[in-house]
KEZA-703505 format. One record per residue (C-alpha): residue number from 1; x, y, z. Coordinates in pm, whole numbers, plus 50000, padded with zeros to 5 digits. Layout:
REM KEZA-703505
@n:NUM&u:X&v:Y&w:Z;
...
***
This chain:
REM KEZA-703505
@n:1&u:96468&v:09921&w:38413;
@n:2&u:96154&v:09763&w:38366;
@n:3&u:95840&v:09850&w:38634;
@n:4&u:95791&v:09478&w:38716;
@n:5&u:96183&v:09429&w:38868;
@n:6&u:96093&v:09728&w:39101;
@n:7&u:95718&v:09564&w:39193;
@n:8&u:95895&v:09199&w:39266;
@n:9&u:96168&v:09355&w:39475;
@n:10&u:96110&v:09697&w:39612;
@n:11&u:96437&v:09926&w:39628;
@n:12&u:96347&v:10044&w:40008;
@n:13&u:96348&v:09715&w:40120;
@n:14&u:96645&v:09589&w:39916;
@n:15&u:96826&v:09881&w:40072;
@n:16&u:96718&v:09804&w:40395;
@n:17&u:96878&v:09474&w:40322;
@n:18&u:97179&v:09556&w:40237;
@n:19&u:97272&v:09802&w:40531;
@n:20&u:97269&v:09559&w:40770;
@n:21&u:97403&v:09816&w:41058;
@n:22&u:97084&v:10070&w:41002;
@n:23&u:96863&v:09773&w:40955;
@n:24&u:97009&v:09617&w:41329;
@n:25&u:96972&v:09934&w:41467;
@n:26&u:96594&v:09966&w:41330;
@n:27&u:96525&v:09671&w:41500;
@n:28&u:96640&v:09647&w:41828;
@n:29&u:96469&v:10019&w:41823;
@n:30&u:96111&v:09925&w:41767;
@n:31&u:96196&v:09600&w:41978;
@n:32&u:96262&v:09861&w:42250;
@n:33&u:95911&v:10045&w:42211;
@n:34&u:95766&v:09711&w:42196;
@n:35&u:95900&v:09588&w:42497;
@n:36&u:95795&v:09936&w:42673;
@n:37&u:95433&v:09930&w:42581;
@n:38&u:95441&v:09560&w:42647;
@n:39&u:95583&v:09583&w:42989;
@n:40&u:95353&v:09880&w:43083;
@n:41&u:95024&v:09700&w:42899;
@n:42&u:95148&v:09380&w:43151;
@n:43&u:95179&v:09591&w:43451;
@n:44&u:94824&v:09754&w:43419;
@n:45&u:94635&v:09417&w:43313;
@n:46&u:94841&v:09299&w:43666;
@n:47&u:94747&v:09548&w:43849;
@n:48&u:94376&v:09501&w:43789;
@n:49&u:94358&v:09127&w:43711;
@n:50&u:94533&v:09079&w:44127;
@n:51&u:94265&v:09354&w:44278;
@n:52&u:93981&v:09164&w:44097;
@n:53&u:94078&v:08785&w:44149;
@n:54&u:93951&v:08717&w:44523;
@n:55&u:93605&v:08889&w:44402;
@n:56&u:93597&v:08673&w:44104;
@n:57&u:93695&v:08363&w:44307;
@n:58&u:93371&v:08453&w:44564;
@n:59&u:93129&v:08138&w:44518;
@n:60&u:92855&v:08312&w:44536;
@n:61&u:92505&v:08476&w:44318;
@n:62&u:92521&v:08830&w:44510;
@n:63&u:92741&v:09005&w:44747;
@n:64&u:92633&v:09227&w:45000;
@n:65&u:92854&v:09506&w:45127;
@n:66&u:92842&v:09854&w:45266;
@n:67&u:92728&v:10124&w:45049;
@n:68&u:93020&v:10292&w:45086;
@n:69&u:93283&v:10001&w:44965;
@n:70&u:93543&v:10113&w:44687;
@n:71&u:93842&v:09845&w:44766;
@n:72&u:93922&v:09611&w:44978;
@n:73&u:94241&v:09790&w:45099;
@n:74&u:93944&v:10069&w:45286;
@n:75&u:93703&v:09829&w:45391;
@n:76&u:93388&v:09876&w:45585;
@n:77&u:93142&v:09700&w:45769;
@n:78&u:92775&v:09637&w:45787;
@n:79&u:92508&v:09509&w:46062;
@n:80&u:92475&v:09098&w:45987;
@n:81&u:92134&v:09117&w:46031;
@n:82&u:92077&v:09315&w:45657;
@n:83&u:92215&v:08977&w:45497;
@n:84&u:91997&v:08754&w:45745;
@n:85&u:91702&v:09020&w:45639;
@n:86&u:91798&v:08844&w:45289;
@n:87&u:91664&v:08493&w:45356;
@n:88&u:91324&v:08669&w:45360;
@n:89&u:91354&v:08676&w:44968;
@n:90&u:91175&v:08413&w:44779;
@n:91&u:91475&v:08296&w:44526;
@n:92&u:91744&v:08301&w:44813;
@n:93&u:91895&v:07971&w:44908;
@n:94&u:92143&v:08094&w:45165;
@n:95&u:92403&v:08352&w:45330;
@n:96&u:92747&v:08309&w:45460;
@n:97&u:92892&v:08595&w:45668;
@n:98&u:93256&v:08743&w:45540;
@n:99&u:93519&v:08921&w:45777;
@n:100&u:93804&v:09091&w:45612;
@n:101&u:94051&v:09277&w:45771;
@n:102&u:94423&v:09363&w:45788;
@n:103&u:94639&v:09216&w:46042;
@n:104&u:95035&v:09284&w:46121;
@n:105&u:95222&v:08923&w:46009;
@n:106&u:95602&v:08862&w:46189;
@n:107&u:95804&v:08739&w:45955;
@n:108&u:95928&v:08421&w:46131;
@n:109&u:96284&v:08489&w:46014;
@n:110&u:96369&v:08841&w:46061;
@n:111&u:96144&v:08937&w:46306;
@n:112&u:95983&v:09184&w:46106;
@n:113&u:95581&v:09294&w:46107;
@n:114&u:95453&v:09394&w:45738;
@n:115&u:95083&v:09413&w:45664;
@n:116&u:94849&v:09139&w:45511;
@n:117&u:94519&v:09045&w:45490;
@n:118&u:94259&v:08865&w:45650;
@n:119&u:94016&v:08675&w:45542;
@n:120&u:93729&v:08550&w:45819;
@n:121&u:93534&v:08283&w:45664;
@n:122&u:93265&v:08022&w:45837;
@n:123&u:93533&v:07703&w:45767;
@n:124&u:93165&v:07487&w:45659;
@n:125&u:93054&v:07716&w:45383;
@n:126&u:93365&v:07837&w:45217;
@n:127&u:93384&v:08149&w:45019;
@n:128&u:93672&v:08060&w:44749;
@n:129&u:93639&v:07732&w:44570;
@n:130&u:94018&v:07610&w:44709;
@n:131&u:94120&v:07288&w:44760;
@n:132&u:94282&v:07378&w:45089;
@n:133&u:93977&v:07488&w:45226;
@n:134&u:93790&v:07164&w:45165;
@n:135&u:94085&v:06949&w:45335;
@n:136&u:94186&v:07155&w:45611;
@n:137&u:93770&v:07225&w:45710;
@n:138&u:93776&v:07073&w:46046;
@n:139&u:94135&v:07195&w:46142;
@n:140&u:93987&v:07607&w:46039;
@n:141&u:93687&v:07523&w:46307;
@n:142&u:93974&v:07541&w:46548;
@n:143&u:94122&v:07859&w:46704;
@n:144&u:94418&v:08004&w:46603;
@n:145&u:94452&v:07798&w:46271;
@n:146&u:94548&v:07971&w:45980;
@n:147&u:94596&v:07912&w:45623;
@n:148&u:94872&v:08115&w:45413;
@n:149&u:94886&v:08230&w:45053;
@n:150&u:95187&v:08091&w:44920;
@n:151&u:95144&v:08379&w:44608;
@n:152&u:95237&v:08652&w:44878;
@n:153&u:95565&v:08806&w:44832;
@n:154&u:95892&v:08686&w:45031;
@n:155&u:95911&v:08937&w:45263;
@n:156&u:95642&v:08749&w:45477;
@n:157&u:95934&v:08497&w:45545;
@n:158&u:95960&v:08118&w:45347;
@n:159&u:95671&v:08008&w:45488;
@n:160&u:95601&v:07706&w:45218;
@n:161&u:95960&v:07599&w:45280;
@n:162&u:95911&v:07588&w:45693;
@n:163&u:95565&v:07428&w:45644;
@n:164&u:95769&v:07153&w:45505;
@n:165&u:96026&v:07134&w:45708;
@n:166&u:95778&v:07141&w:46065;
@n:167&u:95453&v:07030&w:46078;
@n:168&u:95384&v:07237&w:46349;
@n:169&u:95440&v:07634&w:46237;
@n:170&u:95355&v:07894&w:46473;
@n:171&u:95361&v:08252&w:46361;
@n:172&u:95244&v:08589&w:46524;
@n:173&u:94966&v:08716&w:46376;
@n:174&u:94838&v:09073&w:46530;
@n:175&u:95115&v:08971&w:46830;
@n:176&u:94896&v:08657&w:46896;
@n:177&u:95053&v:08320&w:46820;
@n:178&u:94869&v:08129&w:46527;
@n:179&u:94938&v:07773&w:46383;
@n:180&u:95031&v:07771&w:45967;
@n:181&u:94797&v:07449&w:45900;
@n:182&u:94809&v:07463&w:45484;
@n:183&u:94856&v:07708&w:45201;
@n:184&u:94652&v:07804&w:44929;
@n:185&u:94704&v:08055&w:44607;
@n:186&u:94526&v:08347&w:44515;
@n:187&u:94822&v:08598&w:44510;
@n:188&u:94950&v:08945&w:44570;
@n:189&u:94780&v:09222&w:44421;
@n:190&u:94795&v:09650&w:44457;
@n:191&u:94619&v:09594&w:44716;
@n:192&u:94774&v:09365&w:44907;
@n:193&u:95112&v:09206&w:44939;
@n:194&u:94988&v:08887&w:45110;
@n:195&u:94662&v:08700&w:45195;
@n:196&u:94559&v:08431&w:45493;
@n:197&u:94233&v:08278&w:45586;
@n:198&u:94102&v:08201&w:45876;
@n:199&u:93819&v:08035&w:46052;
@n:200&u:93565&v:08347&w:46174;
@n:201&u:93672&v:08199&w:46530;
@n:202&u:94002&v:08272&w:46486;
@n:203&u:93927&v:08617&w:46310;
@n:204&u:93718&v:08787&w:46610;
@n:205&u:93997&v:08641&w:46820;
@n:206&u:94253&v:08843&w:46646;
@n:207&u:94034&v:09135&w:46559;
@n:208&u:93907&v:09193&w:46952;
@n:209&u:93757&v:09544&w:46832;
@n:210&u:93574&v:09406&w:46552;
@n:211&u:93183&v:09358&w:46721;
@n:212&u:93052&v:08990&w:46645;
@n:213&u:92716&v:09149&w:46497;
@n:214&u:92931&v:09330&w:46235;
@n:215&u:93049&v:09184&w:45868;
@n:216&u:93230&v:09336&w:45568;
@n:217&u:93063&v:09120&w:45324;
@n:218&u:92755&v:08859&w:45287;
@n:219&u:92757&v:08575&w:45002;
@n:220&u:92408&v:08509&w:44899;
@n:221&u:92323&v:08220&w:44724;
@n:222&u:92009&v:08135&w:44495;
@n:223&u:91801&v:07907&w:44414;
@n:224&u:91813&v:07701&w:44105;
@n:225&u:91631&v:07910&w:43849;
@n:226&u:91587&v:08208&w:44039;
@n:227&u:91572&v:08540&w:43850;
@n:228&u:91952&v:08708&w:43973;
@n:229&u:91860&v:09047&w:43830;
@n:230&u:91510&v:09043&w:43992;
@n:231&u:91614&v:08933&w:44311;
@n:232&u:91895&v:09198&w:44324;
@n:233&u:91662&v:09476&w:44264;
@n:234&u:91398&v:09389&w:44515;
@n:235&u:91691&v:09309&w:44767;
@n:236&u:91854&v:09682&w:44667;
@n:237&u:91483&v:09864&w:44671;
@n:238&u:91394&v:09728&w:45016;
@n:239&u:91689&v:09667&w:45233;
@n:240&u:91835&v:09989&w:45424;
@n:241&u:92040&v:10280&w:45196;
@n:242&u:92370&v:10161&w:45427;
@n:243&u:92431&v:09839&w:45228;
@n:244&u:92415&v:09697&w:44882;
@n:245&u:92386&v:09441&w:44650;
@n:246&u:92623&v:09339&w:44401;
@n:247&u:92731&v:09070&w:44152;
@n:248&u:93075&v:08932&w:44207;
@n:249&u:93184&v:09122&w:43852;
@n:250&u:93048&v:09427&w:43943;
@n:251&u:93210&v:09397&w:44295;
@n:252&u:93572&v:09313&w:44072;
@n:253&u:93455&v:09623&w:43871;
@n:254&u:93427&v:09828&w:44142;
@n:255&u:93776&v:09769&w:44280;
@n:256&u:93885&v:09801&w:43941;
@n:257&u:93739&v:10140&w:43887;
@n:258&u:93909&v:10259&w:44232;
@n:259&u:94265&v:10153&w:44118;
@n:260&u:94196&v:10330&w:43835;
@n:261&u:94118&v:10624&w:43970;
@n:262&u:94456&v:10619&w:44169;
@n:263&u:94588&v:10736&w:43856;
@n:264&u:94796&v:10447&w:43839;
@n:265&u:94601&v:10329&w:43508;
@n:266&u:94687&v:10709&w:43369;
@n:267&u:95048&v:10657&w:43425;
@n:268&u:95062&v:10281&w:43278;
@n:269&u:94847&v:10459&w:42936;
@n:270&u:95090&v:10745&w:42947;
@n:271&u:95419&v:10491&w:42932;
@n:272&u:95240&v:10268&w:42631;
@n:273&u:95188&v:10606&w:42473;
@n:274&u:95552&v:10716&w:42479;
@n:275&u:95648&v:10376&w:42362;
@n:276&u:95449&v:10432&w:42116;
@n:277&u:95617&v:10753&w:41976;
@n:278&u:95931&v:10654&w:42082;
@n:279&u:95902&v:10375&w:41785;
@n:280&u:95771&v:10597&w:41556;
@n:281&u:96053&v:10859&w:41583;
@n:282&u:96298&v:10560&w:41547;
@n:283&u:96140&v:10412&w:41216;
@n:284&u:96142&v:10737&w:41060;
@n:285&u:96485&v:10833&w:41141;
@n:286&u:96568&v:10503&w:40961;
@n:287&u:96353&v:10578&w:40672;
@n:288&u:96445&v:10904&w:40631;
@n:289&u:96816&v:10831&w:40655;
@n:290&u:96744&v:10580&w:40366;
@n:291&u:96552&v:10750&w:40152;
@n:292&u:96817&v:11061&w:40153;
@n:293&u:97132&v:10824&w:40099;
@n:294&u:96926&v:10665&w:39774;
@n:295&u:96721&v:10989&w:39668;
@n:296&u:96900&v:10989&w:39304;
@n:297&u:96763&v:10627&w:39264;
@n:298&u:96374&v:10731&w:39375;
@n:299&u:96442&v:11022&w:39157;
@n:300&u:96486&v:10774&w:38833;
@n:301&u:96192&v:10588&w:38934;
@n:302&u:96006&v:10891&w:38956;
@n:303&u:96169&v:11034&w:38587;
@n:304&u:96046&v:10684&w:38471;
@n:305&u:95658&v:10750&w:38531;
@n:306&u:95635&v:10608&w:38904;
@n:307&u:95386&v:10803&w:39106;
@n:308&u:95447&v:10924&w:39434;
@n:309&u:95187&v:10653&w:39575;
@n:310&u:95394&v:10384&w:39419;
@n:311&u:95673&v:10507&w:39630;
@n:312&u:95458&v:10543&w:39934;
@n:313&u:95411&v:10156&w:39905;
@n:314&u:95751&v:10090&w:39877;
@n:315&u:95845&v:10307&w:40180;
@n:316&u:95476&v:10120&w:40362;
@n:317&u:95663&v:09763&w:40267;
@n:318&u:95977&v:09857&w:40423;
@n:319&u:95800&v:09966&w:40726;
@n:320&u:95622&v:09627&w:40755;
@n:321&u:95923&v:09434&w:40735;
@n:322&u:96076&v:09649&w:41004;
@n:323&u:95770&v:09625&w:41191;
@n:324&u:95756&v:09231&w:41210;
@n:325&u:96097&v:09217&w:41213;
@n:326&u:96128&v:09423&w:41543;
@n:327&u:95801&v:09296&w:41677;
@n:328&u:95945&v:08926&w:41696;
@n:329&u:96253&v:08959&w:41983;
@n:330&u:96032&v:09186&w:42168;
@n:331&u:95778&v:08977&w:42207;
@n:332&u:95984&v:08707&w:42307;
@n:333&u:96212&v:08944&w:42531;
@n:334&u:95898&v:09054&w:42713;
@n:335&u:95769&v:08742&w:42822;
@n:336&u:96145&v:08698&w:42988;
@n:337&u:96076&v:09029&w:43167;
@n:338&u:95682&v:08906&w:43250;
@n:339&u:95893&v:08619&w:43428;
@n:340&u:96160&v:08794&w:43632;
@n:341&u:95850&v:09045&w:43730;
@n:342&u:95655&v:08792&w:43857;
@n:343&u:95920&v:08636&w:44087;
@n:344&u:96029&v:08971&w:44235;
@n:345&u:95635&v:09122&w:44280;
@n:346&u:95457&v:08744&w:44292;
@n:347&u:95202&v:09001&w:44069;
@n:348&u:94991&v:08836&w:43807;
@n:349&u:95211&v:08967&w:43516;
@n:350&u:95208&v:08711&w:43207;
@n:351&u:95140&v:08723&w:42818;
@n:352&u:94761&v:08725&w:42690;
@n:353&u:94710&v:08661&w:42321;
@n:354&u:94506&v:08966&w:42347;
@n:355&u:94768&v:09153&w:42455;
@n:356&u:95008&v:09054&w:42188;
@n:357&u:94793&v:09108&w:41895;
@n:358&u:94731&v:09440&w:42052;
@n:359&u:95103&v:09522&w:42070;
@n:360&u:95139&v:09403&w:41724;
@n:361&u:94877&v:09605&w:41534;
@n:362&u:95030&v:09906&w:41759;
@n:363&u:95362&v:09826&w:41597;
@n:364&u:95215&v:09862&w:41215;
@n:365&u:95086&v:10150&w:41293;
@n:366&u:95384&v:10301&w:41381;
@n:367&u:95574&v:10212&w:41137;
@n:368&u:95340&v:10269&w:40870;
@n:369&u:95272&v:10618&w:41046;
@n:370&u:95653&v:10623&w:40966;
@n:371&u:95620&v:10577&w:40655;
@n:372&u:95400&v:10847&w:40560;
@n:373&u:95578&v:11087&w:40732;
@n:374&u:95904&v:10970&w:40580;
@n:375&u:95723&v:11005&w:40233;
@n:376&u:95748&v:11382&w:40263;
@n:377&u:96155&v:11335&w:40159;
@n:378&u:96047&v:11159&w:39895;
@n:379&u:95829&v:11406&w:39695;
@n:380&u:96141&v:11662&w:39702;
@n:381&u:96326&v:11400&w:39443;
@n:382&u:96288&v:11610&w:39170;
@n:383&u:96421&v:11443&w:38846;
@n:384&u:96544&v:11761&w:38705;
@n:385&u:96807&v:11805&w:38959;
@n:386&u:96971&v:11416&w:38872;
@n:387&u:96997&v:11510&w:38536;
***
């Protein structure tokens, strides 16, 4: 048979073809490790995409917090007059005080206290650039007026379904009774399973142990022009060792860094990793099971002048085809999974392009790894023994 036949339509992949059990099987294998390392890549990016959001969100230059600050789920406070000490910089427009703290919500339904947080905010100069902030201003001025994060997760109760139905909705909040005025999104996270923000008023009202003179975070705001780096290292060089001054990405980085140090980012890795091998395992079982059922044929091809690389390639073009073939319903099952995720977590879990090229040059790889190994069975079909 003439060289250019095999070259137009290599026998690994015509084989492949025509076994249309192994070749099902093949698939919805490496679909499997697809959607594994997809679902565990999703989880991780969720996990710190919801700790960083609210620092992102900040609308502000520099942060100021306590030295000591890791996450948001430990926080710790500072003496308000190191950010008022601030103003003293030449390049500083203004501060805004920040209380954050966790309070015990009763679910207006069952009853039933769960934990969320708190965000104090001065209801003038808001720290999150929300449209419910800006239209509910003069109603967070009053006490006991409360906004809700609608991205929480249900066990808080339906609270955007009641805010519809009454106008009025009281909740307890820390066993104190507090008025639902609006909702706004920033969403659940590791951290937290909830959010709501409140007027500093209302905060120090529900927090009676928290001292007025106390903050867990100051926004600082420049000046058109000013130098953000320089400013930040004069403000860190002379301000006392038990705060410090931050960027809202490094602040996101920070909390980052912590989750990942939970070892939850380990176990996420470790899961993409056994997806990983998982497919590979797969892929070669298929290859290898083809390669032995056709070995007299790649033994003619070889008694014919073909050279183990030529073979390789074959075996290399098979595992493409499974590769993109497998890679196609598992992409496409995983964003159904990234969906039913985010309605039973309210988690930030969706696709990113970057995320699905990643998954898809992890797939090659595989099955080309596959391929190599599966290669091995192929330079034992020895000529002499066919004929």
């Amino acid at each position: 048979m003439p060289k250019k036949l095999f070259r137009k339509t290599p026998l690994a992949l015509l084989q492949l073809m025509k076994e249309k059990i192994r070749l099902s099987v093949a698939i919805a294998g490496i679909a499997f490790a697809d959607i594994l390392m997809f679902f565990q890549l999703g989880m991780l990016d969720a996990l710190f995409d919801g700790v960083a959001k609210p620092h992102q969100l900040l609308q502000a230059d520099l942060v100021l917090v306590n030295s000591q600050f890791q996450t948001l789920y430990l926080v710790k406070e500072f003496p308000r007059e190191r950010l008022q000490q601030t103003l003293a910089y030449e390049g500083v427009k203004s501060v805004t005080p920040l209380y954050i703290g966790f309070a015990q919500w009763r679910n207006p339904q069952t009853q039933i206290n769960r934990s969320i947080l708190v965000w104090g905010i001065d209801p003038i100069n808001p720290p999150f650039p929300l449209p419910a902030l800006k239209s509910n201003q003069s109603q967070l001025k009053l006490l006991n007026r409360v906004l809700f994060d609608q991205g929480s997760r249900p066990e808080y109760g339906t609270i955007p379904q009641l805010l519809n139905q009454s106008k009025n909705l009281e909740i307890q909040l820390n066993d104190k009774n507090v008025e639902v005025i609006g909702l706004f999104d920033i969403g659940a996270s590791f951290v937290t399973d909830g959010n709501v923000i409140t007027g500093d008023s209302t905060f120090l009202n529900l927090f009676p142990e928290h001292k007025n003179n106390n903050i867990t975070m100051g926004l600082i705001k420049l000046k058109s022009g000013a130098d953000l780096q320089q400013i930040q290292a004069q403000i860190a060089a002379n301000l006392p060792k038990d705060v410090k001054v931050v960027t809202p990405a490094q602040l996101a980085q920070t909390e980052i860094e912590y989750s990942s140090d939970q070892g939850i980012g380990f176990v996420f890795g470790l899961g993409v990793m056994v997806g990983f091998i998982v497919g590979i395992v797969i892929v070669y079982q298929i290859l290898y099971a083809d390669v032995s059922d056709h070995l007299p044929e790649y033994a003619t091809m070889k008694a014919m002048g073909y050279s183990d690389g030529y073979l390789l390639g074959v075996l290399i073009q098979a595992s493409l085809l499974l590769a993109i073939l497998g890679y196609i319903p598992g992409f496409f099952f995983s964003i159904g999974l990234y969906r039913l995720g985010y309605s039973a977590t309210q988690l930030p879990i969706m696709m990113k392009v970057s995320r699905a090229v990643m998954v898809l040059i992890l797939t090659i790889t595989m099955c080309a790894v596959s391929g190599v190994i599966a290669m091995n069975k192929l330079r034992s079909a020895d000529p002499a023994d066919i004929f």
